[in-house]
PAKEBA-382292 format. One record per residue (C-alpha): x negated, y, z negated; residue number from 1. Coordinates in steps of 0.05 Angstrom, whole numbers. Example, Ala and Ser with C-alpha at 12.3 -4.5 7.8 and 13.67 -1.06 7.14 Angstrom:
> px; py; pz; i
> -246; -90; -156; 1
> -273; -21; -143; 2
END
This chain:
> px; py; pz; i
> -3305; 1105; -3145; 1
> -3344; 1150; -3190; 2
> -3318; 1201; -3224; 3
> -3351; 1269; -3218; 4
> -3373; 1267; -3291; 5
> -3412; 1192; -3280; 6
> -3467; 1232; -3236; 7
> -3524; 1241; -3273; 8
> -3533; 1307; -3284; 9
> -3564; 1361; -3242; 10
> -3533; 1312; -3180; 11
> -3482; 1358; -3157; 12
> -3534; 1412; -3154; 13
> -3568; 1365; -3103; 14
> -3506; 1344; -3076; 15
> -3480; 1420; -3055; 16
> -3543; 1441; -3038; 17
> -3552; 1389; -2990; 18
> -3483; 1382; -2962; 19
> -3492; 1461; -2940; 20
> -3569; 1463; -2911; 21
> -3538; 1439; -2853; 22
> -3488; 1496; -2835; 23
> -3442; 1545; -2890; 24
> -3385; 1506; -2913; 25
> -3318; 1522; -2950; 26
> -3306; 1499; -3022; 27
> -3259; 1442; -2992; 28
> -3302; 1426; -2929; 29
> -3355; 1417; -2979; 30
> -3317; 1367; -3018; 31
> -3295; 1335; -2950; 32
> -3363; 1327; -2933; 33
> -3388; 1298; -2992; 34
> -3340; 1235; -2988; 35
> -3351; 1223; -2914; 36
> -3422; 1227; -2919; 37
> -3427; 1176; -2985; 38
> -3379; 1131; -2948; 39
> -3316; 1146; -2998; 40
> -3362; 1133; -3053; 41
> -3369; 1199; -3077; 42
> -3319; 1246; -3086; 43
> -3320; 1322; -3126; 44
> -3260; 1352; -3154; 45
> -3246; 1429; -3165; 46
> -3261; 1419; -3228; 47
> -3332; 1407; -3221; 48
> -3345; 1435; -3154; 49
> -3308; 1512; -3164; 50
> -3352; 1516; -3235; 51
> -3421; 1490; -3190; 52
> -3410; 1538; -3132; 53
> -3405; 1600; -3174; 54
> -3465; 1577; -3217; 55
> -3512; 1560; -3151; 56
> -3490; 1637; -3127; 57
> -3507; 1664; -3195; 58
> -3574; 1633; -3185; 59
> -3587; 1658; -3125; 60
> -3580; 1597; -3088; 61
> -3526; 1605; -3049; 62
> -3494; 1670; -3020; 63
> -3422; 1664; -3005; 64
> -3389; 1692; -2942; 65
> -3306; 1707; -2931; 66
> -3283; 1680; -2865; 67
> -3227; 1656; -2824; 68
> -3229; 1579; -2838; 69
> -3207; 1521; -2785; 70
> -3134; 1539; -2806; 71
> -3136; 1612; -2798; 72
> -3141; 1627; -2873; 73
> -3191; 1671; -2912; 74
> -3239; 1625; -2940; 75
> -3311; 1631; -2983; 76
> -3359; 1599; -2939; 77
> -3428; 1582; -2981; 78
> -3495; 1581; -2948; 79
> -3567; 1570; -2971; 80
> -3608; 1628; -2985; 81
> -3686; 1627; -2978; 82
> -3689; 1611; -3061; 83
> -3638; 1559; -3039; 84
> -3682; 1522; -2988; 85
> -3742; 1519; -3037; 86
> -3693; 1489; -3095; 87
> -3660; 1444; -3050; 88
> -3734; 1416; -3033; 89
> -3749; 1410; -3116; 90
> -3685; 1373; -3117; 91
> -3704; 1320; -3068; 92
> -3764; 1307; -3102; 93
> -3736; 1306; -3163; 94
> -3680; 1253; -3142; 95
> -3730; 1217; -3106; 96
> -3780; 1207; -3168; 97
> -3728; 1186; -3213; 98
> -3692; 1134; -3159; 99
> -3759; 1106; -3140; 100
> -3769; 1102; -3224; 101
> -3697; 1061; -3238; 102
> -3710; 1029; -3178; 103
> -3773; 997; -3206; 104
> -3738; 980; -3271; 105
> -3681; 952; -3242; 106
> -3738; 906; -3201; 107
> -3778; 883; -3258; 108
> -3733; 882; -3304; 109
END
């Protein structure tokens, strides 16, 4: 399994971003997410993903949101703001340039 630091960089941007347009999420949830949806290939520990979220927010981003979680606990629940959408779509295009672009070395090379 990768480790957090093997993603290229600027993927857990993508990653977060992604793993939230969907619905707000919790710091864990968002971590849970992230391996179900990659099929236990991916995984994001606090280390990188506690650091990410407050960046994202400082951007503007994401807004974060305290309430009661699945287990009654206080929890930060991130969301997408409107600047969030728009980067999230910048992203995608982004990632999809540069997979389409290894893909085509990997091919002919």
């Amino acid at each position: 399994m990768p480790k957090p630091s093997d993603l290229l960089q600027g993927t857990l941007d993508l990653l977060i971003l992604k793993t939230i347009a969907r619905e707000p999420l919790h710091g864990w949830g968002i971590a849970k997410r992230i391996v179900a949806l990659s099929g236990d290939v991916l995984a994001v520990g606090q280390g990188s993903l506690y650091p990410a979220l407050h960046r994202l927010e400082q951007q503007g981003w994401i807004r974060a949101d305290w309430k009661e979680s699945d287990l009654g606990r206080n929890a930060k629940f991130y969301g997408l703001t409107r600047d969030g959408k728009r980067q999230l779509e910048r992203e995608l295009a982004s990632w999809s340039r540069l997979s389409s672009a290894v893909s085509l070395l990997i091919q002919n090379a």
